[in-house]
C-alpha positions as CSV (number, residue, x, y, z in Angstrom):
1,X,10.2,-21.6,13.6
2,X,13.8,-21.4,15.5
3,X,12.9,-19.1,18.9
4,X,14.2,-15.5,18.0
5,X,13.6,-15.8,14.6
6,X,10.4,-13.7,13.1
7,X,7.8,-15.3,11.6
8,X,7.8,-15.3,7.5
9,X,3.8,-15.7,7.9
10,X,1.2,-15.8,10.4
11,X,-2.1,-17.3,9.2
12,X,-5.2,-17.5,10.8
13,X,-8.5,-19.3,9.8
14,X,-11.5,-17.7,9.8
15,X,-13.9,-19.9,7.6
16,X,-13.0,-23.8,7.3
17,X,-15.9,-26.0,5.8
18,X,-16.9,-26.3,2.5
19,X,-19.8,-26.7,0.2
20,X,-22.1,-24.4,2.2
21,X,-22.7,-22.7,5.9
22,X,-23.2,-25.8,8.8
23,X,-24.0,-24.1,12.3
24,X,-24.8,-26.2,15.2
25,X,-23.8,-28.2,17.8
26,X,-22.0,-31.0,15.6
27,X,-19.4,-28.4,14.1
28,X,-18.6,-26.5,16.9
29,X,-14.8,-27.2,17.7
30,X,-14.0,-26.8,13.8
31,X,-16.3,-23.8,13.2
32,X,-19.3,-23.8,10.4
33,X,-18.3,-21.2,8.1
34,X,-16.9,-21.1,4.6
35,X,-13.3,-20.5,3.4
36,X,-11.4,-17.4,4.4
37,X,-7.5,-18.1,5.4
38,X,-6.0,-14.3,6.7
39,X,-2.3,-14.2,5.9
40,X,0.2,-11.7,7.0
41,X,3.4,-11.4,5.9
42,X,6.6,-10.2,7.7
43,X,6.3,-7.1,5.5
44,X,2.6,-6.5,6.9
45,X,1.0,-7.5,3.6
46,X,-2.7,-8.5,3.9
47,X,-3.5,-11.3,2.0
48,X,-7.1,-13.0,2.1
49,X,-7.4,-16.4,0.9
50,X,-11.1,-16.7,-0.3
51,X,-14.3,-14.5,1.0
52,X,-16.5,-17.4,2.5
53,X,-18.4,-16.6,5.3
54,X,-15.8,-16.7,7.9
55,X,-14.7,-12.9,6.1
56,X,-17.3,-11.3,7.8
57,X,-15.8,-12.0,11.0
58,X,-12.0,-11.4,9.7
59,X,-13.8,-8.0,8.5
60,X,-15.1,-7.2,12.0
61,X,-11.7,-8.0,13.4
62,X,-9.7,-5.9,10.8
63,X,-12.5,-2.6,11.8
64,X,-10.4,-2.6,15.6
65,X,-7.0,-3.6,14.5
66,X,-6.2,0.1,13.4
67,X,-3.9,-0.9,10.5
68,X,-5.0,0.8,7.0
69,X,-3.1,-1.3,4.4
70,X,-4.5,-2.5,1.6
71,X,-6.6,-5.5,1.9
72,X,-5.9,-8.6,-1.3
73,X,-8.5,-10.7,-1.7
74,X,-7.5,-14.1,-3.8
75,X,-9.9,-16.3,-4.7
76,X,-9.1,-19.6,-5.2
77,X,-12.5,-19.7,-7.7
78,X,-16.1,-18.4,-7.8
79,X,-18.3,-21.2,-6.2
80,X,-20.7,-19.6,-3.9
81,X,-19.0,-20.8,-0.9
82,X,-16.0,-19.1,-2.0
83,X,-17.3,-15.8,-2.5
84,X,-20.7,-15.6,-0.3
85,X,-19.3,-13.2,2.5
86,X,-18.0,-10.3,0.6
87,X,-20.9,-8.7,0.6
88,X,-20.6,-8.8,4.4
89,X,-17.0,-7.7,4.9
90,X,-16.7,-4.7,6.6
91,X,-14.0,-2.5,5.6
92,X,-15.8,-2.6,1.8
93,X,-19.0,-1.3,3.2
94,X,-16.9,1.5,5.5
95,X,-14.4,2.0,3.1
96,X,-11.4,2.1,6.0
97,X,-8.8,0.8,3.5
98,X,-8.4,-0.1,-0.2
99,X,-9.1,-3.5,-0.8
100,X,-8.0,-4.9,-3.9
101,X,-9.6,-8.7,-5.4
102,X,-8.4,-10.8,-8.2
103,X,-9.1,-14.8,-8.7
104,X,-7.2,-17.7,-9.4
105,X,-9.3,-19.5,-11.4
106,X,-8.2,-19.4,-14.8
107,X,-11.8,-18.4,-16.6
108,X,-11.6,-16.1,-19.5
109,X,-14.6,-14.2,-18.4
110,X,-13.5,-11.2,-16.5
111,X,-13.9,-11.4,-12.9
112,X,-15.6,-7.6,-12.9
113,X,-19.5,-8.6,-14.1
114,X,-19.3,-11.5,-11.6
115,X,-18.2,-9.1,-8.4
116,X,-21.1,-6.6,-9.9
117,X,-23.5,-9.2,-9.9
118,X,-22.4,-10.3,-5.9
119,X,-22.7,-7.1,-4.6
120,X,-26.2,-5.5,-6.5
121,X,-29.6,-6.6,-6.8
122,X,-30.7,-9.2,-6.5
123,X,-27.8,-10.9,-4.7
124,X,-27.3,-7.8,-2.9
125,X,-29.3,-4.7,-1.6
126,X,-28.0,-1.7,-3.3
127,X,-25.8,0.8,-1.5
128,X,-24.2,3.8,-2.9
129,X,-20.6,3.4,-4.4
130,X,-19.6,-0.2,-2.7
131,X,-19.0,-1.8,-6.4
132,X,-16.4,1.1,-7.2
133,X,-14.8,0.8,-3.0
134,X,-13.3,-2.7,-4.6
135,X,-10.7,-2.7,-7.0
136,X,-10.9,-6.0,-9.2
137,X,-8.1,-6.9,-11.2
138,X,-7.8,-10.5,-13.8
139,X,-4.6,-12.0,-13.1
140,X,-2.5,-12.4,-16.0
141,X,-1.9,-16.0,-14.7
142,X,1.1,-16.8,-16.8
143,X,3.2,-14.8,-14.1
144,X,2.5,-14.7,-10.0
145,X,0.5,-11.8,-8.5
146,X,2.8,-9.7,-6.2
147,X,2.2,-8.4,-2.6
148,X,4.8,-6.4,-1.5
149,X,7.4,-9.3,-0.6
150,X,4.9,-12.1,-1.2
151,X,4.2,-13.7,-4.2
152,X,1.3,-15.6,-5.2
153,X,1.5,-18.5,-7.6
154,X,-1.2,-20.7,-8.7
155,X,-1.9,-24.1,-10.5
156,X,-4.9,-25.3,-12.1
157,X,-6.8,-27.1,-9.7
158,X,-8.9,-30.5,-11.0
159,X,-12.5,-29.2,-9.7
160,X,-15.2,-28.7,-11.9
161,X,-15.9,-25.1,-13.5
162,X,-12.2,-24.9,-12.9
163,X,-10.3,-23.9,-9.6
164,X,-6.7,-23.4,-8.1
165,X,-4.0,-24.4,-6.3
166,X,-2.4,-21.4,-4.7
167,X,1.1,-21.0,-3.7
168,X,2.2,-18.1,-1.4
169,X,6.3,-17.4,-1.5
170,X,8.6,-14.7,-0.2
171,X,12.1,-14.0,-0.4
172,X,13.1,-17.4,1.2
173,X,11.0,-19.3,-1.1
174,X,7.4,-21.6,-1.3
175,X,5.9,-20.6,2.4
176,X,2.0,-22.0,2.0
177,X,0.1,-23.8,-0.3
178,X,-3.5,-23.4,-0.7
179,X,-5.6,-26.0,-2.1
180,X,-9.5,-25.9,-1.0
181,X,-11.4,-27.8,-3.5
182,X,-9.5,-29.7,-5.5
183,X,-9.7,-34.1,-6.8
184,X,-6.4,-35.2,-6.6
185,X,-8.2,-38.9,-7.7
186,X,-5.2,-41.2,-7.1
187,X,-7.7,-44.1,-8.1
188,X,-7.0,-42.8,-11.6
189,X,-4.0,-44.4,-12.8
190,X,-4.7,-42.9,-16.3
191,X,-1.4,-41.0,-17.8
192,X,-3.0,-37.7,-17.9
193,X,-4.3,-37.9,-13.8
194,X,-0.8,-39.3,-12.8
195,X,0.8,-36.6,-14.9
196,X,-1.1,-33.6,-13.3
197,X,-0.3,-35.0,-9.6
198,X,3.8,-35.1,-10.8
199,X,3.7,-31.3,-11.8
200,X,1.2,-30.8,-8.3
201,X,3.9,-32.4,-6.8
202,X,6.2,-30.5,-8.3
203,X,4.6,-27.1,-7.8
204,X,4.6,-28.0,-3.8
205,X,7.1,-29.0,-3.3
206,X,8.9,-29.1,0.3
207,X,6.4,-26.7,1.0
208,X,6.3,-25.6,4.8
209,X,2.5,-25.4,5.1
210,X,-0.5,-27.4,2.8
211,X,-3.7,-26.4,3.6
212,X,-5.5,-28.7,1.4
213,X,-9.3,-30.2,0.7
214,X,-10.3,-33.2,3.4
215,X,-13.8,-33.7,2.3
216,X,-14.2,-36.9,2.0
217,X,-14.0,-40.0,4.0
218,X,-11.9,-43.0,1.5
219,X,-15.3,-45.0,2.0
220,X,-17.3,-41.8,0.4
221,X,-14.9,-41.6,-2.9
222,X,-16.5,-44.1,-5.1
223,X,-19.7,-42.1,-5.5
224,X,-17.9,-38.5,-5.7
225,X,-16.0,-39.0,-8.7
226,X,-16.0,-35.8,-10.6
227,X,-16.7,-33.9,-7.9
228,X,-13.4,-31.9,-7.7
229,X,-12.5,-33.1,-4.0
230,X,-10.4,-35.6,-2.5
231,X,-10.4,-37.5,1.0
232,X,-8.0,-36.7,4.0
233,X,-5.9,-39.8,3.2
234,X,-5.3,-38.5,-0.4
235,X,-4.7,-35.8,1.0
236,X,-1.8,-37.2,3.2
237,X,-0.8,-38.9,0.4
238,X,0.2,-35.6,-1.9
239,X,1.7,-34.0,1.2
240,X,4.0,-36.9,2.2
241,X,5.2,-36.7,-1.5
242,X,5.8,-33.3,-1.7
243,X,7.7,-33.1,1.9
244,X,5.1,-30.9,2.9
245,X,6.4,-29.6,7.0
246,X,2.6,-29.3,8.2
247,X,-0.6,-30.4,6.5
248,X,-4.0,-28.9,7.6
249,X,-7.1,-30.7,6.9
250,X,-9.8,-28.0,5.1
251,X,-12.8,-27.4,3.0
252,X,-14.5,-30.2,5.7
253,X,-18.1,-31.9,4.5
254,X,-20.9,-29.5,5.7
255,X,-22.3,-32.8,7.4
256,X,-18.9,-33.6,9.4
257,X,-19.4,-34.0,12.7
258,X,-16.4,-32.7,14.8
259,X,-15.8,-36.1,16.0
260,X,-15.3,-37.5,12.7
261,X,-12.9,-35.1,11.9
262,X,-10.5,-35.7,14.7
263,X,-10.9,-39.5,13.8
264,X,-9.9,-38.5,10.1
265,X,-6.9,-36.8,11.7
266,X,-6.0,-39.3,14.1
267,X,-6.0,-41.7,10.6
268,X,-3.9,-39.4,8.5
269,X,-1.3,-38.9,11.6
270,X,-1.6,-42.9,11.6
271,X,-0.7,-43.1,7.5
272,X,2.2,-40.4,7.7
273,X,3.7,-42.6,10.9
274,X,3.7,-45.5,9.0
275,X,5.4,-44.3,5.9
276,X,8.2,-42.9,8.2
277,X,7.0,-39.3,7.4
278,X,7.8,-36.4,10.1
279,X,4.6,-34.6,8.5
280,X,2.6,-33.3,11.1
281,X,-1.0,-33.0,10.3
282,X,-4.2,-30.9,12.2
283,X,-7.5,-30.2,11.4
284,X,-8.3,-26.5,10.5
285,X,-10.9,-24.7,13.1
286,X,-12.0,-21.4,13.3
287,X,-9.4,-19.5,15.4
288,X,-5.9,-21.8,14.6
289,X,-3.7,-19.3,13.9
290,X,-0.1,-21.0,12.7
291,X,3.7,-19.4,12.0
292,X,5.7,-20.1,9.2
């Protein structure tokens, strides 16, 4: 971003593994909780990108910022690690501003029953009104979901019990591309995988930010097929074709140390170098907080 020039988007993580929660003293640098990306737009929109764990902490943080605007919640699907902190995000139990929630996913069941279910017995202990504090709206997904000046796009992910690839713009065009859990399988050279990854391609391209699903080591993909994610060097490899400005390494293995992770970095810096790429690539933590 030129000096002087305001930010299209600030982002900040919150929640960065996958799978399920992974406290301890192996996962400290890149955090243990699950996916939750806050964007904010130049307009002050609020957009949430998933309600993992880590939204209980963006929930505490949004109780002292004093801003009232409504809060929208997109999730990219409705896999338990997606969705397991909403219970736990504050302004819904306080009601301090409207919060509004729709999903990506492309299921034909209505998202409503499945938010009632998260938020009542037994999932949930009961308490008075919270189900009618959240406004839940299905996404026509034939046509992006507007936010004030943002719009969100999304593409059908390849994960199992389906899943998507969301696309944030505003007035200037693509801005950030989210993609948690999704197989990009380039070991399929079948017609149908390599003509999802041209239209994936497609849909990101020269986007300035990919936050995209790093799970895997290359050595782990063999036994994972079918599993709906993809390694950090796949990864690289979708962002380098796209002319992605910035990848970010997400959705990491609940069992990655933080070691590992900088090594998968260091080897996904190492690929991009070598194909003459000016990607730069990071690992997502808890706390990076990025400009577009």
């Amino acid at each position: 971003m030129p000096s002087g020039v305001p930010p299209r988007f600030r982002i900040r993580f919150w929640g960065t593994r996958g799978t399920c929660p992974s406290p301890g003293p192996r996962t400290v640098r890149y955090g243990g909780n699950t996916p939750c990306v806050e964007l904010r737009a130049a307009d002050g929109g609020l957009l949430i990108l998933d309600a993992g764990t880590g939204i209980r902490a963006l929930g505490a943080h949004l109780m002292s910022d004093g801003d009232d605007r409504t809060a929208h919640i997109f999730l990219s699907h409705r896999h338990s690690d997606h969705v397991l902190g909403l219970s736990h995000f504050a302004p819904l139990i306080t009601q301090t501003r409207a919060i509004e929630i729709c999903c990506g996913d492309g299921e034909s069941a209505s998202l409503q029953p499945f938010v009632d279910a998260l938020l009542s017995p037994p999932m949930f202990p009961y308490v008075d009104g919270i189900r009618s504090r959240l406004d839940v709206c299905d996404w026509d997904l034939s046509s992006a979901r507007e936010v004030g000046t943002s719009r969100v796009h999304r593409f059908a992910a390849q994960h199992p019990g389906e899943a998507a690839v969301l696309r944030i713009d505003d007035a200037h065009g693509p801005a950030v591309a989210y993609a948690p859990d999704n197989e990009l399988a380039y070991a399929d050279e079948s017609e149908a995988a390599e003509a999802w990854r041209v239209r994936l391609t497609a849909f990101l391209r020269d986007v300035p930010v990919l936050i995209h699903d790093a799970t895997y080591l290359e050595s782990e993909l063999p036994k994972h097929v079918g599993w709906g994610h993809s390694s950090s060097l796949e990864a690289t490899r979708l962002a380098i074709a796209c002319g992605a400005g910035m990848l970010v390494l997400f959705h990491h293995h609940p069992d990655r140390d933080d070691d590992t992770i900088e090594r998968m970095v260091e080897e996904s810096r190492a690929m991009a170098a070598a194909a003459g790429s000016a990607l730069r690539v990071l690992a997502a933590w808890e706390g990076l907080a990025l400009t577009v």
